[in-house]
N, C-alpha and C positions, 0 to 999 in steps of 0.2 A: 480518673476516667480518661480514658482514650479521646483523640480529638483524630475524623478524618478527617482530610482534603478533599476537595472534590477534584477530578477530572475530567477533562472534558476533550474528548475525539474530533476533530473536521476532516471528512471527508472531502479533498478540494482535487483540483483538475488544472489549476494556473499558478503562477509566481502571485500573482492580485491575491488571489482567493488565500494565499497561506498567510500572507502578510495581515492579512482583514482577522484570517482566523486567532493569529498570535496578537493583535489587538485587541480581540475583543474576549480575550482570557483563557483561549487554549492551550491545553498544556504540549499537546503535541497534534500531527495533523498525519491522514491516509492517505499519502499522492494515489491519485488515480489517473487513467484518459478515459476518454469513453464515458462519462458518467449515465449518459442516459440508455446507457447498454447496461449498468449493472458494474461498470468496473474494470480495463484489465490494465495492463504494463504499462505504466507511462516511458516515457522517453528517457533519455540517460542526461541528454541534454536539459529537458525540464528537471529531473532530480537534482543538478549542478545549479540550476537559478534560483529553485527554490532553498536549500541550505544557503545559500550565498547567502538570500536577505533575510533569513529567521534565525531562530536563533533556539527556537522549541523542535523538541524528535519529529525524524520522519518517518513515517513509517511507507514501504511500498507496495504498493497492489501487484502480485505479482498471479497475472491469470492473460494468459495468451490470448483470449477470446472471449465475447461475448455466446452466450448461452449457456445451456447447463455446464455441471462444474465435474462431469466424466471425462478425465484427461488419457488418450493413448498413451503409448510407449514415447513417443517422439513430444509431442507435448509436453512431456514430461520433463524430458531430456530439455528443452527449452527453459522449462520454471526453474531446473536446477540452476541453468547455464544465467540466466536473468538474476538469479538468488543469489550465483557467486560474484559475477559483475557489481550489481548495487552491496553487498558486503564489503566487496575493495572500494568502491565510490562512496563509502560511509555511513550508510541509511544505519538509524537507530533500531531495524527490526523490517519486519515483510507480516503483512497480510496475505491468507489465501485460502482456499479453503476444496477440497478433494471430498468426491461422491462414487464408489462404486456404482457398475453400470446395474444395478437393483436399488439404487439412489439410500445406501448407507454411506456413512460417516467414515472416514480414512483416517487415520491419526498420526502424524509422519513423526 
């Protein structure tokens, strides 16, 4: 019989908050800023503090802004530019998530 692992997501916002979260049995963690906006792009310099002291994936929020998740042409241009950035700076993977302005699902 199969045996899974559990895993387990934190979404966190500080160098403190990853460290807590890799304590207290995370397998990996969601850098965000903004949290109480729902989420978007943290910092490149926060992405660099955080990897220094953990040691678990990071993964990063990559969304220019608070509010819904209909991105123009130029915003766009942004999440890719952000997506290749954190890729060379290391991140184990990106979160994010795209809405057509009729609020469907985008699938990139």
């Amino acid at each position: 019989m199969a045996t899974f692992k559990r895993k387990m997501e934190v979404c966190i916002d500080c160098v403190q908050s990853a460290i807590n979260a890799e304590a207290g049995g995370a397998s990996r963690v969601e850098l965000c800023a903004n949290l109480m906006e729902g989420g978007t792009t943290p910092s490149l310099g926060l992405f660099r503090l955080v990897k220094k002291h953990i040691s678990i994936g990071v993964y990063v929020m990559i969304r220019p802004r608070g509010a819904d998740f209909c991105y123009n042409e130029l915003e766009l241009e942004v999440m890719r530019e952000e997506i290749r950035i954190f890729k060379e700076a290391g991140a184990d993977g990106i979160v994010l998530g795209l809405l057509t302005p009729v609020c469907r699902c985008v699938f990139c």
